[in-house]
C-alpha positions as CSV (number, residue, x, y, z in Angstrom):
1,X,74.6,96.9,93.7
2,X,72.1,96.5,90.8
3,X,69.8,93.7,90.7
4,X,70.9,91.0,87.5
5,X,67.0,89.5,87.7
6,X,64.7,88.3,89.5
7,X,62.9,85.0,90.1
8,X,60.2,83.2,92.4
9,X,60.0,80.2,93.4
10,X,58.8,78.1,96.4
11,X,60.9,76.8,99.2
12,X,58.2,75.0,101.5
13,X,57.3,76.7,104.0
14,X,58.2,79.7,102.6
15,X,58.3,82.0,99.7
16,X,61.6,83.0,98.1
17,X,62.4,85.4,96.2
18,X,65.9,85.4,94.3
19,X,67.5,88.3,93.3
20,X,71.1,88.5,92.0
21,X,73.5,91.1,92.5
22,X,77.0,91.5,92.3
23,X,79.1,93.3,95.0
24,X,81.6,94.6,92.6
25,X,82.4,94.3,89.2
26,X,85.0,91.7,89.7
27,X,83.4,89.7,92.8
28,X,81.8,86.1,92.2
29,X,79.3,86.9,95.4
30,X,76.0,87.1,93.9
31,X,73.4,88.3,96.6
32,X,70.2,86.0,97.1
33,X,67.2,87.1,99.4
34,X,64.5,85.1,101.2
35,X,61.3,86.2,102.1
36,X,58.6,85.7,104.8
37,X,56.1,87.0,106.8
38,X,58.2,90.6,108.8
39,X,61.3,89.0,107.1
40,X,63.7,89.5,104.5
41,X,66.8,87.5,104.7
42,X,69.7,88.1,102.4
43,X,73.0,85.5,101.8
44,X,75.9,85.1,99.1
45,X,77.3,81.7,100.1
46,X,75.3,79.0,98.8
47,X,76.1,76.4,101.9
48,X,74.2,78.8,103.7
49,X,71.3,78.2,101.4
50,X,70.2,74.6,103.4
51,X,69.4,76.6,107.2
52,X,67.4,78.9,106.1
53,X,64.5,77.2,106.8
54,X,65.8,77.0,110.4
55,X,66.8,80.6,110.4
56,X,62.9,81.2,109.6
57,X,62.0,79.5,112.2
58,X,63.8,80.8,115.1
59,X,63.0,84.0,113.6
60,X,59.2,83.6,113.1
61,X,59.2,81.6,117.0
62,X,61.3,84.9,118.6
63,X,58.6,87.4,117.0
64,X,56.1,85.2,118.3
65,X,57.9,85.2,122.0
66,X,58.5,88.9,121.8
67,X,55.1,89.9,121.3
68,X,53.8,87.6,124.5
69,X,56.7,89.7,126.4
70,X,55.2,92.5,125.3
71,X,57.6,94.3,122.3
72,X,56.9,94.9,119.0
73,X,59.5,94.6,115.9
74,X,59.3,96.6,112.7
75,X,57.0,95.8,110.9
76,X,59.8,94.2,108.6
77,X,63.2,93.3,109.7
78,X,66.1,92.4,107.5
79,X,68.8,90.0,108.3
80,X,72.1,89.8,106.3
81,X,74.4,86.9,106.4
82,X,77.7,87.8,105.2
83,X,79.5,85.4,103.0
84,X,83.4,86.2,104.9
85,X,84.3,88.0,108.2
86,X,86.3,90.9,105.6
87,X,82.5,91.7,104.4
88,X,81.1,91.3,107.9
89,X,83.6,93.6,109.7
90,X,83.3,96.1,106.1
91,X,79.8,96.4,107.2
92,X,79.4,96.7,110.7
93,X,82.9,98.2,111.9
94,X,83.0,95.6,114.8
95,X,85.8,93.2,115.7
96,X,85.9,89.5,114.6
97,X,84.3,88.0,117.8
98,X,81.4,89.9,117.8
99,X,79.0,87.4,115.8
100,X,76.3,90.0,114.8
101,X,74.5,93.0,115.4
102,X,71.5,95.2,115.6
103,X,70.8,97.9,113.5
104,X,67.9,100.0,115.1
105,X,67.7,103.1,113.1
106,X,67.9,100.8,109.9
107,X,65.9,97.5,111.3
108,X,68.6,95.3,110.1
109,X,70.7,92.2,111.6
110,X,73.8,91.5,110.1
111,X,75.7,88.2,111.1
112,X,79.1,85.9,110.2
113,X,78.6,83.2,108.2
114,X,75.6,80.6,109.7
115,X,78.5,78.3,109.5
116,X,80.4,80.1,112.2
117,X,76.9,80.2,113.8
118,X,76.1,76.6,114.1
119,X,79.9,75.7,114.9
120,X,79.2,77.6,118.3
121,X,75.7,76.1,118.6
122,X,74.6,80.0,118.5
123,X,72.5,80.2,115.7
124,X,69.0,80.6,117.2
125,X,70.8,82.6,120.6
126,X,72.4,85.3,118.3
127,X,68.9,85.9,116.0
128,X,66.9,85.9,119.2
129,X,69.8,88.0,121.0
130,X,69.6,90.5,117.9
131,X,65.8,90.3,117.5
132,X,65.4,91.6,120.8
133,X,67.4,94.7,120.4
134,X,65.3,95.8,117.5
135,X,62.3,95.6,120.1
136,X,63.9,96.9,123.3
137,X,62.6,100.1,124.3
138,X,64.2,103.2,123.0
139,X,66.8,105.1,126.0
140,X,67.7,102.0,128.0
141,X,71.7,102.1,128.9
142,X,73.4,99.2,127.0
143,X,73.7,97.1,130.1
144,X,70.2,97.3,130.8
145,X,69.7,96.0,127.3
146,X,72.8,93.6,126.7
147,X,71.3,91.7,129.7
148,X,67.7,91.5,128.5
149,X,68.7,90.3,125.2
150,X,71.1,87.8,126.5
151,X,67.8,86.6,128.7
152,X,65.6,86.5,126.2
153,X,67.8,84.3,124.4
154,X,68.3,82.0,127.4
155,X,72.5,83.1,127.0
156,X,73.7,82.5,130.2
157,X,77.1,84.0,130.8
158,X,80.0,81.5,131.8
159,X,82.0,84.2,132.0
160,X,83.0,86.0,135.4
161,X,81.4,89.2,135.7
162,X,83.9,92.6,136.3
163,X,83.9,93.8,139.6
164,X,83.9,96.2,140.8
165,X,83.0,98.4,138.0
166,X,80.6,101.3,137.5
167,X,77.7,101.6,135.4
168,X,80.0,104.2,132.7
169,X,82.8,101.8,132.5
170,X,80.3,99.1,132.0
171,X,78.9,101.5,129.2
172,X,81.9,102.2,127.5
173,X,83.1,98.4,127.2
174,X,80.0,96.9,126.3
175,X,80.1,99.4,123.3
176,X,84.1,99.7,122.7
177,X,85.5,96.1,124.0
178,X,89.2,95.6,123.7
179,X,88.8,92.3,123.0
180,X,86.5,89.1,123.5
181,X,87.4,88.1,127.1
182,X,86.2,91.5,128.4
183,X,83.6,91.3,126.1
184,X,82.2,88.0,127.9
185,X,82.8,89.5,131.3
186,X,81.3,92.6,130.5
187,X,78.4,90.9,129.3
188,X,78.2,88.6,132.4
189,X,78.2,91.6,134.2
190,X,75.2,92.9,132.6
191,X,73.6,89.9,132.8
192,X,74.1,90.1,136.9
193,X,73.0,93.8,137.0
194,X,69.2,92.7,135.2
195,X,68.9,89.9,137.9
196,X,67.9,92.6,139.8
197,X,65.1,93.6,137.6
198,X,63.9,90.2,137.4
199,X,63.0,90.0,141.2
């Protein structure tokens, strides 16, 4: 991707820089970014353009919660909003009905359209979720941190949890799930497990 050009402008409360660039020679996305304090979020569709002042603010309010809870973030994180599920899936390798993800080594978020997002009413849940696995401690199993996150971002499972199950089947659905049922219940299960750690 090579930037077209760049321009600044203001978008009260923030700061926003535009830059353009096209994902293929024969694509009509163009690539926009967004800019504020530890944040750089990036979007193609323009409807997504109007909540970004929201996404900014459930990000800025998360940071803020994290570091009372004790974690740090980057010192910059980037979120991506992917303009179609073909460019989400491209990106992260993960099925449809996983709604984003955390990049650790690369300090990134990538999500499904904010559309999808607010139709599920999990817009500020899934940044917060995915905000707090770029702040979890490194060499916590992914139970351990699946349950945190979904705490953190008050997600309370309506799922039923798997059971019985052991802590390296939990592993291995939590990070390969066949599909989104035992995705929820896996999660649920998680969730269960880090009750214990909240006593």
């Amino acid at each position: 991707m090579h930037p077209r050009f760049s321009q600044t402008l203001f978008f009260s409360p923030y700061l926003l820089v535009l830059a353009l660039a096209f994902i293929s020679p024969a694509g009509a996305q163009a690539w926009k970014s967004a800019q504020a304090p530890g944040f750089v979020v990036r979007w193609a569709q323009n409807a997504d353009t109007q909540h970004l002042s929201e996404v900014f603010r459930v990000l800025q309010k998360a940071h803020r919660d994290l570091q009372t809870a004790g974690y740090s973030l980057p010192p910059q994180v980037r979120v991506v909003i992917h303009p179609s599920l073909a460019s989400y899936t491209a990106s992260t390798r993960l099925p449809w009905f996983v709604l984003a993800a955390a990049n650790r080594s690369t300090h990134q978020i990538d999500t499904q359209r904010l559309r999808i997002l607010l139709e599920r009413g999990t817009l500020e849940g899934t940044l917060r979720h995915e905000l707090f696995h770029l702040a979890q401690p490194a060499g916590w199993p992914r139970w351990k941190a699946e349950g945190m996150a979904l705490r953190f971002a008050g997600e309370e499972p309506t799922a039923r949890p798997l059971e019985p199950i052991t802590e390296a089947e939990l592993e291995r659905l939590l990070a390969a799930p066949p599909d989104r049922e035992t995705l929820r219940r896996a999660m649920a299960t998680a969730y269960r497990w880090t009750s214990r750690l909240q006593r």
